[in-house]
C-alpha positions in Angstrom: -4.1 61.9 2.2 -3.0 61.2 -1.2 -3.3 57.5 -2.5 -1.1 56.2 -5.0 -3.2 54.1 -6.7 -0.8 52.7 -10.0 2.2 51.4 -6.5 -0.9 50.1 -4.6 -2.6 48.4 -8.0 1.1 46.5 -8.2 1.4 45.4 -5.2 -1.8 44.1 -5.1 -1.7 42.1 -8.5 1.9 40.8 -7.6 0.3 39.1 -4.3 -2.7 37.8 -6.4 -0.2 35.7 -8.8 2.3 35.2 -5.9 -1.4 32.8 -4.3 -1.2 31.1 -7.0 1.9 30.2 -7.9 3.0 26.6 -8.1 5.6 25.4 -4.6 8.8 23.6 -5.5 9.6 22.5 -2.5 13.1 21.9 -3.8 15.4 18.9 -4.3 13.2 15.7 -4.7 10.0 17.3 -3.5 6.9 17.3 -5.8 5.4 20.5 -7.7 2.1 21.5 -7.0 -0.1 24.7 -6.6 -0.6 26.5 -3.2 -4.3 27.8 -3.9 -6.6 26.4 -1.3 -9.5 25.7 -4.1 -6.9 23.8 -5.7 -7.5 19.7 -5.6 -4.5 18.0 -5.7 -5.7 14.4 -4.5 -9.4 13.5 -4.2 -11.6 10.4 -4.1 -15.3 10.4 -4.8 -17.7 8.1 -5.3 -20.7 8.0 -8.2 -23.7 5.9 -9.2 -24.7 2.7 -7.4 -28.2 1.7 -5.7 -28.5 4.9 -3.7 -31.7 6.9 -3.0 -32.1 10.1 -5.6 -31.6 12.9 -2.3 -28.0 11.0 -1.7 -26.7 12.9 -5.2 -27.5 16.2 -3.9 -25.9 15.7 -0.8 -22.9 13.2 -2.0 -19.4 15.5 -1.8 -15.8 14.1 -2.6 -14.6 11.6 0.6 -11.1 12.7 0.3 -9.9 15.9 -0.7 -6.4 17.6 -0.5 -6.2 20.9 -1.1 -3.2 23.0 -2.6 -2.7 25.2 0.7 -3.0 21.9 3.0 -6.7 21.8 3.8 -7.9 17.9 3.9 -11.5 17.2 4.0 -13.0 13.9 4.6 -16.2 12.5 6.6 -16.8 14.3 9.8 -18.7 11.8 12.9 -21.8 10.7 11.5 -24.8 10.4 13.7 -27.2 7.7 14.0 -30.8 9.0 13.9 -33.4 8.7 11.3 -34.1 10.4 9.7 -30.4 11.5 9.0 -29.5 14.7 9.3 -30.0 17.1 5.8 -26.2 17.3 5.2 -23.4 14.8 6.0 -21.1 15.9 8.3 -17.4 16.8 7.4 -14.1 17.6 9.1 -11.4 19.2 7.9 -7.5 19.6 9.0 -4.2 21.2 7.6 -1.8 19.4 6.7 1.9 21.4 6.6 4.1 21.1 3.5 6.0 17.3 4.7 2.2 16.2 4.7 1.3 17.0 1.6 4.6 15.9 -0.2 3.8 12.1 1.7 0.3 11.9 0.5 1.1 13.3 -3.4 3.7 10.6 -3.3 1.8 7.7 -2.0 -1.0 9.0 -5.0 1.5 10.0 -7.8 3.4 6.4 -7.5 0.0 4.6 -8.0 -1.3 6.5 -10.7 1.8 7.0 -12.9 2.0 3.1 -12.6 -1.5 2.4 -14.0 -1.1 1.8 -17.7 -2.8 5.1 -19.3 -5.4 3.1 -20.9 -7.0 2.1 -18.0 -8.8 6.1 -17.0 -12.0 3.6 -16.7 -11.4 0.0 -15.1 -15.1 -0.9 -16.6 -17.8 -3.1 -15.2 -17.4 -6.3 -13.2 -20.6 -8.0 -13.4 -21.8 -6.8 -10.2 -24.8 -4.6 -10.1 -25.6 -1.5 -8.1 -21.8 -0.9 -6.7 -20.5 2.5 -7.1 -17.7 3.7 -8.6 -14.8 5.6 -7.3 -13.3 8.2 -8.8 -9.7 8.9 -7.9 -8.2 12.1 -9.2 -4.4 13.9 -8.7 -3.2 17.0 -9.8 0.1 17.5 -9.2 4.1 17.0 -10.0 2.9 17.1 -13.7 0.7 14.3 -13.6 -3.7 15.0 -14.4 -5.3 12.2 -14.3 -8.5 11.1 -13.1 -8.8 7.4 -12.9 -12.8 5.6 -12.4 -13.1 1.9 -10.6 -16.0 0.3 -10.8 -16.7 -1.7 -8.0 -13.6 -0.9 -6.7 -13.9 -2.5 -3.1 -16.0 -5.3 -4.1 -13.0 -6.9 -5.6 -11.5 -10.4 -3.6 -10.5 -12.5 -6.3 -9.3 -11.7 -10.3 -12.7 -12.4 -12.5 -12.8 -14.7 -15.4 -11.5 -12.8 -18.1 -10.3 -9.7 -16.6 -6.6 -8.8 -17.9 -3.7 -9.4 -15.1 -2.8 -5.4 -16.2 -6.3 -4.4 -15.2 -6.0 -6.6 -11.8 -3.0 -5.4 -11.0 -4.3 -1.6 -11.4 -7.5 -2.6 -9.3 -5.1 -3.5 -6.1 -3.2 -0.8 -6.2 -6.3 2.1 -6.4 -7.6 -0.4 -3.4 -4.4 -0.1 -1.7 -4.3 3.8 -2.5 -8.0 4.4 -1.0 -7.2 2.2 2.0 -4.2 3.9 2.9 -5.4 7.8 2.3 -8.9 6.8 4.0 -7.4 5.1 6.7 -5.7 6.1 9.6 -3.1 9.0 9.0 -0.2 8.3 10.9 1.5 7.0 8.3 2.0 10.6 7.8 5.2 12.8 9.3 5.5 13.2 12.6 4.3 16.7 13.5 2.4 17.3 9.6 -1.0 16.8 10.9 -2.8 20.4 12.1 -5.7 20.0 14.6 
């Protein structure tokens, strides 16, 4: 059998770059890479009073991937000693899915002043601090929060601007962590 190896080599390097390529999902929808170890949306949390092992262990609470894959907490058990890993779940989420939830994130963070990639301390000691990062439709940005969901009221001193920015990455988090069926009917996988 002869093998034509230069056709077969083409082929396979035009699929390769075809994975990667961005998806314009055409009028109005938002740009972003198809790979599936692509993040396009993720929240995770660092620092605060937490035993050493729970850095080892810690992984990103909300993730969207480029080809659909969402990963958040899986059902956690309630034994002690806990088990060694946390548990996750994961679920695609077709093309009308993603463009809702790159919206709801893109609209937040292209509002934030670009300044404020680090909302800073807030006199409270041992919270952690989220970490809220999107990649897509042009926009890079990875925004930190101290404190983030310890906030009721504006501190003394604290800029409106910086309030302002606080509520809306409280709002974001609350609405991507939450419940999902603010999503399109029919864009959530099992």
């Amino acid at each position: 059998m002869k093998v034509r190896l230069p056709a077969a080599l083409v082929l396979l390097l035009s699929l390769a770059a075809c994975a990667d390529s961005p998806v314009d999902p055409g009028a109005g929808g938002i740009e972003h890479p198809t790979a599936p170890d692509v993040a396009l949306v993720q929240i995770s949390y660092e620092g605060g009073f937490v035993p050493v092992g729970w850095t080892y262990t810690n992984f990103p609470f909300y993730s969207l991937y480029g080809d659909g894959t969402l990963v958040v907490p899986g059902a956690q058990i309630e034994i002690y000693p806990g088990p060694a890993l946390p548990a996750i779940s994961s679920r695609l989420v077709d093309e009308a899915g993603i463009q809702a939830i790159l919206e709801q994130a893109i609209d937040v963070v292209r509002n934030i002043p670009a300044d404020l990639n680090d909302l800073g301390f807030m006199n409270i000691a041992d919270a952690s601090t989220p970490v809220i990062t999107v990649s897509a439709g042009g926009v890079d940005r990875t925004i930190r929060a101290y404190a983030l969901g310890e906030l009721t009221e504006r501190p003394d001193g604290m800029p409106e601007r910086e309030y302002q920015a606080r509520l809306s990455l409280q709002e974001l988090v609350a609405t991507l962590t939450g419940p999902t069926d603010w999503l399109p009917d029919g864009s959530r996988g099992p």
